[in-house]
C-alpha positions as CSV (number, residue, x, y, z in Angstrom):
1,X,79.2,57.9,66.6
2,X,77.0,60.9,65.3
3,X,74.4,60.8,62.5
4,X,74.5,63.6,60.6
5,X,70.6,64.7,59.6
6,X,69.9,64.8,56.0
7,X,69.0,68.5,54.5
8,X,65.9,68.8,53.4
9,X,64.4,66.6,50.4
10,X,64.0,68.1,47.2
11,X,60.8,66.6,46.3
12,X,58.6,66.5,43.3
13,X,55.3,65.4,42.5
14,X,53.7,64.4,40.0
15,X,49.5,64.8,39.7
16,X,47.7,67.5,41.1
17,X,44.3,65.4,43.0
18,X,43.5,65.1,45.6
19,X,46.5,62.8,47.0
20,X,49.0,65.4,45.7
21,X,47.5,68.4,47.3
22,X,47.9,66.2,50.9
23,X,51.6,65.8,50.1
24,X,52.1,69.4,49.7
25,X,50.2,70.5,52.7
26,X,52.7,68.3,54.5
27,X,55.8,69.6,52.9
28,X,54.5,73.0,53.9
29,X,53.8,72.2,56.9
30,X,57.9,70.9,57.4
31,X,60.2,73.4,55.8
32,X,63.4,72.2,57.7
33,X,62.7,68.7,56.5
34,X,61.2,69.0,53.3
35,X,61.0,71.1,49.8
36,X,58.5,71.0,47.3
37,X,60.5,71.9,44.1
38,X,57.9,71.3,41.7
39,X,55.0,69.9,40.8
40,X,53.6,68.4,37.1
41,X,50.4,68.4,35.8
42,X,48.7,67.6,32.3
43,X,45.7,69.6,33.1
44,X,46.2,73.7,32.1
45,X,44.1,74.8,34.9
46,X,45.4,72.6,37.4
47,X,48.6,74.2,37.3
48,X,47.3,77.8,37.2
49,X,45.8,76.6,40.1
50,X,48.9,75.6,41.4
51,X,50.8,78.0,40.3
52,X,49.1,81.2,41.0
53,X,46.8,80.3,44.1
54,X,48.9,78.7,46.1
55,X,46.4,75.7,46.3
56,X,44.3,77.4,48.6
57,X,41.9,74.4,49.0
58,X,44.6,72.5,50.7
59,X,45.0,75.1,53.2
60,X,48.6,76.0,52.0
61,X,49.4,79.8,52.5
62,X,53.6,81.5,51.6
63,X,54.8,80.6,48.2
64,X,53.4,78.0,46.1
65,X,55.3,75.0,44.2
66,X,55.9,75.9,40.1
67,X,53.7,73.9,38.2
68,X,55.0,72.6,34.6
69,X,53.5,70.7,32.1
70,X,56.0,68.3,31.5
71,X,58.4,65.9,33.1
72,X,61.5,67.1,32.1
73,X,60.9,70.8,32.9
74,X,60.5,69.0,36.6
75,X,63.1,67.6,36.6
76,X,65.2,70.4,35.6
77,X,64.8,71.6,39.4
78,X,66.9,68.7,40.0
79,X,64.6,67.0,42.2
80,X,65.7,64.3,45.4
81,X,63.1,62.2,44.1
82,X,59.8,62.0,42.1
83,X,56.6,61.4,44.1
84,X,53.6,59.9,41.7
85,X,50.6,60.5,42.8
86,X,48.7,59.1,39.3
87,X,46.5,55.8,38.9
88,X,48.5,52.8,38.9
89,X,48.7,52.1,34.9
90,X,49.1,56.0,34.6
91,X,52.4,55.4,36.8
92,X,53.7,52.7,35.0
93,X,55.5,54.7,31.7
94,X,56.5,57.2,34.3
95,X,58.5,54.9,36.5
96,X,60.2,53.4,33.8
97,X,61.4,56.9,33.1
98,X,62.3,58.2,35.8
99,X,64.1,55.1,36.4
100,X,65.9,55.1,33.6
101,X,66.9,58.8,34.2
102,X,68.7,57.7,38.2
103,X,65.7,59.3,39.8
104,X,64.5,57.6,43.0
105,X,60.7,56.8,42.9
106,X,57.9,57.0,45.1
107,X,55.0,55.6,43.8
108,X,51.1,55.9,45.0
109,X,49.1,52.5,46.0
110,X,48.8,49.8,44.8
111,X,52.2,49.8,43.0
112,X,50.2,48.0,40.0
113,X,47.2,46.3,39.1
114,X,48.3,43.0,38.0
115,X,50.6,39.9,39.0
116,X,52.6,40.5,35.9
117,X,53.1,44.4,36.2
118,X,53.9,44.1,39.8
119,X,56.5,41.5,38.7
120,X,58.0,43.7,36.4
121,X,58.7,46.3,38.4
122,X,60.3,44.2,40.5
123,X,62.5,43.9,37.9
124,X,63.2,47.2,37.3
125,X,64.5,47.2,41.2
126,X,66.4,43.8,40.8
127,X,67.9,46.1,37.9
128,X,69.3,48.4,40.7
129,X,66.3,51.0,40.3
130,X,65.2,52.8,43.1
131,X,61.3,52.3,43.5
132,X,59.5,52.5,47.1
133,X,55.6,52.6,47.6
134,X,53.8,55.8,49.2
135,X,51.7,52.8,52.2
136,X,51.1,54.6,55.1
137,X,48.4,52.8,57.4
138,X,50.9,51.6,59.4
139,X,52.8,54.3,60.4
140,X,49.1,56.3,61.5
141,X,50.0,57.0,65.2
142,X,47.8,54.5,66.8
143,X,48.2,51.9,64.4
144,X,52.0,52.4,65.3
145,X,51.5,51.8,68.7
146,X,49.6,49.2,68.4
147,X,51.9,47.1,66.0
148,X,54.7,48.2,68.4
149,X,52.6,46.5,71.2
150,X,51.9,43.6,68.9
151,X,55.4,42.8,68.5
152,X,57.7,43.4,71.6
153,X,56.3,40.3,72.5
154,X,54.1,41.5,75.8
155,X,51.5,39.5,74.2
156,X,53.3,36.1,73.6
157,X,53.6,34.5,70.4
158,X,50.9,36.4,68.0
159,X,48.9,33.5,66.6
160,X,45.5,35.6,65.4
161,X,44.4,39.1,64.4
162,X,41.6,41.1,62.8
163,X,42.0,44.6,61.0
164,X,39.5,46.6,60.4
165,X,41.0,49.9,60.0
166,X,41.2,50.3,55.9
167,X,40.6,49.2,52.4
168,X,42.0,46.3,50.2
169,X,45.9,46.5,50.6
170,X,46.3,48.7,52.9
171,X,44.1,46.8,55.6
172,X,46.7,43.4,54.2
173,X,49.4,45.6,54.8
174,X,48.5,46.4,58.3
175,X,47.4,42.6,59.0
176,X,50.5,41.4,58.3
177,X,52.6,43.6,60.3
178,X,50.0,42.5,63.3
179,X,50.9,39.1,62.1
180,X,54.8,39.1,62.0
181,X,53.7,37.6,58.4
182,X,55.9,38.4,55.2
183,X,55.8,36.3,51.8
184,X,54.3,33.3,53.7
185,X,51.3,31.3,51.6
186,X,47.8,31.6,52.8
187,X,44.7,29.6,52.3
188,X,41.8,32.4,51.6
189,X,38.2,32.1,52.1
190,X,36.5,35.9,51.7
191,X,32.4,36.8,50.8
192,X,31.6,40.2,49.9
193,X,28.1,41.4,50.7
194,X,25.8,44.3,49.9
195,X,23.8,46.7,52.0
196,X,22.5,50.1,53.1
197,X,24.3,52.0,55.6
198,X,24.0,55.6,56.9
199,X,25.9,58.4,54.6
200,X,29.7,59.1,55.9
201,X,31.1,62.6,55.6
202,X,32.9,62.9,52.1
203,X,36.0,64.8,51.4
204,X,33.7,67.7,50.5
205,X,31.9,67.6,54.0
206,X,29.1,66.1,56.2
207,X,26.1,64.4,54.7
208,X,23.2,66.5,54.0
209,X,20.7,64.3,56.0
210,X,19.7,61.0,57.3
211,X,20.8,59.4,53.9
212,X,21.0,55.5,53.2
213,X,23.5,54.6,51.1
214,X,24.7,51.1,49.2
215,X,27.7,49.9,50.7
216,X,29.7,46.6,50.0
217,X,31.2,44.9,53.9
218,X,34.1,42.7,52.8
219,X,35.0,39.7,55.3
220,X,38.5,37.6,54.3
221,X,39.8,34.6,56.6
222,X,43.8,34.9,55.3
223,X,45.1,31.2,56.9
224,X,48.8,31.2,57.1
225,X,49.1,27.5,59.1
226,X,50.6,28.3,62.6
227,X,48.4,32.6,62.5
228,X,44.8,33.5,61.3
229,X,44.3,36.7,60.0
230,X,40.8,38.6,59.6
231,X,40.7,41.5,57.4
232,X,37.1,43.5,58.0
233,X,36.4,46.6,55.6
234,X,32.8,49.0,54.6
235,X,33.2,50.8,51.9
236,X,31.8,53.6,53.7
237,X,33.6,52.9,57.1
238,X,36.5,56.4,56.4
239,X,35.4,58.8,58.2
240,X,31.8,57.0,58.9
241,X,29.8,58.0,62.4
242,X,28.1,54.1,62.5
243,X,31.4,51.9,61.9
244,X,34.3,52.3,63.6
245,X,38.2,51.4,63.0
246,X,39.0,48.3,64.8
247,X,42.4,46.7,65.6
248,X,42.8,42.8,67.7
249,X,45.7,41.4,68.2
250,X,45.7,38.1,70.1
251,X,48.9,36.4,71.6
252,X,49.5,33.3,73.7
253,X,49.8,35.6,77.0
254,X,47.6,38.7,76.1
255,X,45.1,40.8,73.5
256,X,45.3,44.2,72.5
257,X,42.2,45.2,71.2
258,X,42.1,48.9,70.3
259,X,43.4,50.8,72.7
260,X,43.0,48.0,75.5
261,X,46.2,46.0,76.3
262,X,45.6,42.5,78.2
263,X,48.8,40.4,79.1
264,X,49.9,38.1,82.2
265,X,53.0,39.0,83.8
266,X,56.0,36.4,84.3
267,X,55.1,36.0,88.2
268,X,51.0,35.3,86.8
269,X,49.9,38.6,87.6
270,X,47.1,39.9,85.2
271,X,47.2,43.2,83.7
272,X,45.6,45.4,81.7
273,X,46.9,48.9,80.7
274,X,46.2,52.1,78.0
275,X,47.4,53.2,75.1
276,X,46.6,56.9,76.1
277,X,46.7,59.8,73.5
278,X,48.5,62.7,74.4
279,X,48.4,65.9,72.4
280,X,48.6,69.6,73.1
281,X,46.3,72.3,72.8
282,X,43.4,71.2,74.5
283,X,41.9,73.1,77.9
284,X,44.3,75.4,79.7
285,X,47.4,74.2,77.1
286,X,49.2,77.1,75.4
287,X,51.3,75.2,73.3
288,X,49.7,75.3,69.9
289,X,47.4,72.0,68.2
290,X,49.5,69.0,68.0
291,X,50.1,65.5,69.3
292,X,52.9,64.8,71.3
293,X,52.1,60.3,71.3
294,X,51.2,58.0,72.9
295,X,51.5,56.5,76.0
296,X,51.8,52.9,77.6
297,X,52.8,52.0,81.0
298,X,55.1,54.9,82.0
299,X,56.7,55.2,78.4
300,X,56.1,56.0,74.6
301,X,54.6,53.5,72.5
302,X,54.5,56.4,69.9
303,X,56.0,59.7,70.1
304,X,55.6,62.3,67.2
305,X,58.8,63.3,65.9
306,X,57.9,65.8,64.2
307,X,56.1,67.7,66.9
308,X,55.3,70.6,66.8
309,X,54.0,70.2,63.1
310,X,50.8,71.0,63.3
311,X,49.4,67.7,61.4
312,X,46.3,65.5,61.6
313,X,47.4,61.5,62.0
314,X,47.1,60.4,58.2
315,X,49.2,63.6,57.6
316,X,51.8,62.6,59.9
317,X,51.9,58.8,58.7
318,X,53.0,60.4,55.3
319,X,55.4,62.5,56.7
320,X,56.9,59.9,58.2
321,X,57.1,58.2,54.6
322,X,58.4,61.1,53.2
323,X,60.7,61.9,55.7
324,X,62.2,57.8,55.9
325,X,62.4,58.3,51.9
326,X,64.4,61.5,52.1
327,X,66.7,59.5,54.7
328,X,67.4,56.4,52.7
329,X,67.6,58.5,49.7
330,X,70.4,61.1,50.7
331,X,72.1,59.1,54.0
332,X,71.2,55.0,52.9
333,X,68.6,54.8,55.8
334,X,66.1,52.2,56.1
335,X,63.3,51.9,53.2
336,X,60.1,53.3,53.7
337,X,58.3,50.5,51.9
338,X,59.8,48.0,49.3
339,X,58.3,47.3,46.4
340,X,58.1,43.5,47.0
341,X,55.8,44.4,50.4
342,X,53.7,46.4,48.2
343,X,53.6,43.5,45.7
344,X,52.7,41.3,48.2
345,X,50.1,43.7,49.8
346,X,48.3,43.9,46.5
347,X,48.5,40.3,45.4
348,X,46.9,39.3,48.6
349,X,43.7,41.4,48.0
350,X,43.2,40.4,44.6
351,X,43.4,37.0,46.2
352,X,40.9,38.1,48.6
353,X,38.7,39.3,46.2
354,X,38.9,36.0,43.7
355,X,37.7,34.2,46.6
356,X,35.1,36.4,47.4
357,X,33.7,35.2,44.0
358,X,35.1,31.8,42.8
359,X,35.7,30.0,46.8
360,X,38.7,29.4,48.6
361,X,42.7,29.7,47.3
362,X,45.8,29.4,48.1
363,X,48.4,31.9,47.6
364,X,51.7,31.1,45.9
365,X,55.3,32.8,46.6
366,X,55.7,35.1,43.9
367,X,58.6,36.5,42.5
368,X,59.4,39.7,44.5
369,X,59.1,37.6,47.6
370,X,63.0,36.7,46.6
371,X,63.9,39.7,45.3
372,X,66.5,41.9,46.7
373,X,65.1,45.5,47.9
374,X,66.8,48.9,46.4
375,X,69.9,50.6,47.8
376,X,69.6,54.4,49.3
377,X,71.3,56.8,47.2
378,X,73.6,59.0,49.0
């Protein structure tokens, strides 16, 4: 049997920050895989921005996406689907519209705010809308290889973990993969605490000096019964020089912690192997800046298909969503990310935080857990 590969998407986006200017680097930067056919904005000088500079800041060069100012001159170009990149309550009327048009949606974290909007546009999938969410922590090269490590069962049955790799639901989303855990009820105990911490780089560069800055450290204990989960998070841990990323995953016959695997063999014998990074374009390599994987134990426990893109990790972990939404969009691939995950995802941090303040909880199944997911269109 052969799988035919899908053209490229015909995307467009909606917002023009910071989030949206990523997206389009990464479309750029993937011509044979994906189109920009548009982009909306609100704001005037955004899309002469857009439209006449090529969003140089971005680091885009060739032709530049049209900007419009509204919707439906978007989707005039007859987009694929719709990427928001807005606010969640900003999203909200523009999901139901596009929805209501037969446009497949992907929509920016956290899907919604609250219980009851998430519920509801659950709905609107139940309904047969198409709605995905733009969570891409997991797919981050590392963070794939480690959650493929976690669960090919080299480690045993997984029965703890701590995350410390990013904020609020994405940092949930990554625990629970690490945790095989889905819709399952937790008890939550969490504190949230203040201090000083040195200044990370920003998005506009390196801190001008030795500067202290207030910081909030969030610790949650997420108790599903038979697996403990730890979710760790600074607020100025991206991109900090003082606090690193930090994945453990513990099973009944190993750990992986970061890059370090530990596991006993069936005959008893100990081992401990590498996750090893592999890229071109270092010393003596001709081959252009890019990473090829990486490695464990004679095989790929990540390997870049999209190589030779020339793409930092985030940037790859959303091409890789918006590569899996162009595949269950135009040939009924997988889903890059239901809406009930991302429901479930955002619920549990709001839980997190309510316990940070009021003392322990205990989740309850919601809705979406039940839900069914939406179909690709072909």
């Amino acid at each position: 049997m052969t799988t035919t590969t899908p053209r490229p998407a015909r995307i467009g986006l909606v917002g023009s920050g910071f989030r949206a200017r990523t997206m389009l680097r990464v479309i750029h930067a993937l011509p044979d895989e994906l189109d920009a056919v548009g982009v909306t904005t609100r704001n005037a000088a955004d899309r002469e921005a857009l439209a006449t500079l090529g969003l140089p800041a971005a680091g885009l060069t060739g032709q530049p996406a049209p900007a419009f100012a509204t919707l439906d001159e978007l989707l005039a170009g007859r987009p694929d689907f719709v990427v928001l990149t807005l606010p969640a309550g900003a999203a909200q009327p523009l999901v139901r519209e596009l929805t209501a048009a037969g446009v497949p949606v992907l929509q920016e974290t956290p899907a919604a705010g609250t219980t009851e909007e998430l519920a509801a546009l659950q709905d609107l999938v139940a309904a047969g809308a198409c709605v995905h969410v733009a969570e891409q922590y997991h797919l981050e090269p590392l963070v794939s290889a480690q959650l493929g490590v976690a669960t090919s069962g080299l480690l045993g049955r997984v029965t703890d973990a701590q995350v410390s790799v990013a904020h609020d639901y994405h940092g949930v989303s990554v625990l629970r993969r690490a945790l095989g855990v889905t819709f399952q009820d937790a008890t939550i105990t969490a504190r949230r605490d203040e201090r000083l911490i040195a200044a990370s780089p920003s998005r506009a560069g390196d801190p001008a000096g030795l500067e202290l800055v207030a910081t909030v450290h969030a610790t949650a204990w997420l108790d599903f019964g038979d697996r403990l989960g730890v979710y760790e998070f600074d607020d100025q841990q991206y991109r900090s020089w003082v606090r690193s990323p930090t994945l453990v995953v513990r099973g009944e016959l190993g750990e992986l912690r970061d890059e370090t695997v530990r596991y006993v063999r069936p005959d008893g014998t100990p081992m401990r192997s590498v996750l090893e990074r592999v890229a071109a374009g270092g010393a003596g390599g001709h081959e252009g800046l890019f990473l090829r994987g990486y490695a464990f134990e004679g095989g790929w426990a990540y390997r870049n298909a999209l190589r030779p893109a020339r793409l930092a990790d985030d940037e790859l972990s959303i091409a890789r969503l918006l590569t899996a939404m162009r595949d269950h969009v135009l040939a009924g691939g997988p889903a890059p990310y239901e809406l009930a995950e991302a429901a479930q995802d955002q619920y549990l941090q709001l839980e997190v935080r309510r316990a940070a303040t009021s003392g322990t909880v205990r989740t309850m199944r919601q809705p979406w857990a039940d839900a069914p997911g939406c179909r690709g269109h072909n």
